[in-house]
N, C-alpha and C positions, 0 to 999 in steps of 0.2 A: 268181725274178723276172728275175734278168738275171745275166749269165756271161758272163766275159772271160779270156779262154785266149791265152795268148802274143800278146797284143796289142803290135805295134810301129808305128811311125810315124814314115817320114823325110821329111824336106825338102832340097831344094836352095836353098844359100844361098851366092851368091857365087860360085858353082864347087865351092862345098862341099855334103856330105852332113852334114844335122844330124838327129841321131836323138833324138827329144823323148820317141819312147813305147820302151822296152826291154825288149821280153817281160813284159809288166803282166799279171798272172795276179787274181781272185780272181772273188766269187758274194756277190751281194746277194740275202737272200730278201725275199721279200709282206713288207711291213708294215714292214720297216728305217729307222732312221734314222741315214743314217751321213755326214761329213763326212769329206773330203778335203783335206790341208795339205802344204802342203811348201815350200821356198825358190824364191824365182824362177828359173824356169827348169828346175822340176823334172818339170813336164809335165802339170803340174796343168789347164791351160786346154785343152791337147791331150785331154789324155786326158775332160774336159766333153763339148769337141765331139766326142769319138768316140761317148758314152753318147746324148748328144741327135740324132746322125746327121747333125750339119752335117759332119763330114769323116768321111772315109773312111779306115781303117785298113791299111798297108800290108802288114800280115799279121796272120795269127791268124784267133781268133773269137767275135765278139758276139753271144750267143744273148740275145733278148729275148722274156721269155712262149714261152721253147721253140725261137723263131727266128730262125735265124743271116742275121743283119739286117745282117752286116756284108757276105754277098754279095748282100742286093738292088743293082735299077736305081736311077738317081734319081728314078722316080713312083714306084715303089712305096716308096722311103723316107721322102719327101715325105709318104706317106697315110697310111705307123707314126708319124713325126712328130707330124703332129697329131692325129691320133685316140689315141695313149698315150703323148705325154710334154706334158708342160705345162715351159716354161721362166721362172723371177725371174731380172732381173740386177741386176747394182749400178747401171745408170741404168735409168732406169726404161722407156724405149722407150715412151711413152706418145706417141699422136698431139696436136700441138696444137690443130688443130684439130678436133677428133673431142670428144664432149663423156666423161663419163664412163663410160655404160652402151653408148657407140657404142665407145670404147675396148676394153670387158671384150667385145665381141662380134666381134673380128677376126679371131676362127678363123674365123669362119665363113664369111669370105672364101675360105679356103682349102681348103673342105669340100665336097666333092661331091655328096654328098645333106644340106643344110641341116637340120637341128635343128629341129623348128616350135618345142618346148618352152625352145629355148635362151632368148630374151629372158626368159619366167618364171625359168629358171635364173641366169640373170647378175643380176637383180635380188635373189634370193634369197641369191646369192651376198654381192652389195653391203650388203644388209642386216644379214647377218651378220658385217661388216666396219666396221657401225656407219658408212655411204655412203648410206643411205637419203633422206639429202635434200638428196644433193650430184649425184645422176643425171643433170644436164642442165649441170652447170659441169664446166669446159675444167682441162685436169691444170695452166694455171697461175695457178688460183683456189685450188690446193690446195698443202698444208704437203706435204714429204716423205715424210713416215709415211705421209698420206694415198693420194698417189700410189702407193708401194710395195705398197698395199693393194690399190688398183685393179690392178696389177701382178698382183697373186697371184691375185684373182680372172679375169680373163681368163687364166693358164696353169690354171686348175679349170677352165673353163669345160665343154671338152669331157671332163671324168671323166677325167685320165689315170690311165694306172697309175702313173706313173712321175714325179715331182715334181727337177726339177733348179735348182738356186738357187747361183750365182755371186758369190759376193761381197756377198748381198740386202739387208747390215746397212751396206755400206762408205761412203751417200752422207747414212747416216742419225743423228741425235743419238742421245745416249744412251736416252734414253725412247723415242725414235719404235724405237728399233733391239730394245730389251725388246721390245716391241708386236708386232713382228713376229715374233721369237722363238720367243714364247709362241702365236702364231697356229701357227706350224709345230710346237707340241709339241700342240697341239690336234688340228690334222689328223693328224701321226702319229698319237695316242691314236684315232684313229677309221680308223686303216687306212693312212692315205695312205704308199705308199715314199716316200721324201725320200732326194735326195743332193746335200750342200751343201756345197759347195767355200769353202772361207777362208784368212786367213792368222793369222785372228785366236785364239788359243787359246781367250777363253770364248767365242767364240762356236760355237767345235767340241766345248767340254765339255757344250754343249744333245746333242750327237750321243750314238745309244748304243753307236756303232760309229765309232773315228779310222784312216784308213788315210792312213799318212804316206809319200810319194813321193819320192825322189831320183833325178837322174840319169835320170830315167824309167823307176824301177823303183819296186816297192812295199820299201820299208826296213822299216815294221813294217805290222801289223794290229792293230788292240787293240779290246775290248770292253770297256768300262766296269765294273768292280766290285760298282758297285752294280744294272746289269741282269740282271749273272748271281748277283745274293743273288735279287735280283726272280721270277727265274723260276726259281729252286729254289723260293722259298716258296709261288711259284702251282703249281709241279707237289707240293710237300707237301700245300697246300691242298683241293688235286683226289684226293690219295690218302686227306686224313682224310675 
């Protein structure tokens, strides 16, 4: 699904050279769901906007679905952008005045050949977010969880492949922050990649894959214990 090969990234700050990304190596496959942690400053947001294509990486290489996206222009990043990555953040970016289903339909602002099926889609969406009969109220008619909903539905909007979530649970209560959780262990169970950056431990223990960052390097990789009993018992299961 996506490959990062000695990815680095510096800035000028001050007169200074700050190196945020340090040769960050690793390979997300189709269908992963893995979270991102590490202390401030570790390159954790850096390395966000390198996967979603808002910045550009000072070397290496980001192969996305095969293609090294790290040397497009910026139209043609602009057009992998929104056609295969859907972005959550911790605020919600939600227009004020825009109502709800004018919210979840913003891509298509930014879409070259328009969707006719989209509005069917973003309602179908909302529906299944249990928004069914909030479509016409303004994001500050609604609770947080709510919002964050409408959030999640407009980055589906256009089918990405590729699901990036920033911090999604940070501006949320307890329950609203489950809610949404459990929404992204849904979508993964039916395919969706997820990569969800946090600082929060359980919120990275929902991930079936933690890749911990220092210094802007990867420190570890791990795989969760119990997805690898998981998929020995499904590959047993397929052999009885």
């Amino acid at each position: 699904m996506l490959k990062l090969e000695n990815i680095e990234r510096f800035y000028g700050v001050g007169g200074q050279v700050v190196r945020a990304l340090a040769g960050v190596s690793f390979a997300i496959k189709t269908g992963e769901f893995a979270a991102i942690m590490g202390p401030s400053g570790s390159g954790k947001s850096t390395l966000l906007n390198v996967l979603g294509l808002l910045d550009k990486p000072s070397s290496g290489s980001y192969f996305l679905d095969g293609v090294n996206v790290a040397s497009l222009d910026d139209d043609m990043a602009s057009k992998v952008r929104n056609s295969q990555i859907g972005f959550v953040f911790q605020s919600f970016h939600l227009l004020a005045r825009l109502s709800v289903l004018e919210n979840t339909l913003l891509p298509l602002r930014y879409c070259p050949e328009p969707k006719l099926k989209a509005p069917e889609r973003a309602r179908q969406l909302l529906s299944r977010m249990g928004l069914e009969d909030r479509l016409n109220h303004r994001p500050g008619e609604l609770s947080g969880g709510q919002q964050q909903r409408v959030a999640i539905c407009r980055a589906l909007l256009m089918a990405p492949k590729l699901l990036l979530a920033d911090e999604p649970t940070g501006n949320l209560d307890s329950k609203s922050a489950r809610d949404v959780l459990s929404l992204f262990d849904e979508l993964n169970r039916e395919g969706q990649t997820i990569v969800l950056v946090t600082h929060d431990s359980d919120v990275a223990a929902r991930a079936h894959r933690v890749v911990h960052l220092r210094d802007g390097r990867v420190e570890s990789d791990q795989i969760r214990l119990s997805e690898v009993r998981t998929s020995k018992n499904q590959a047993l299961g397929m052999r009885l």
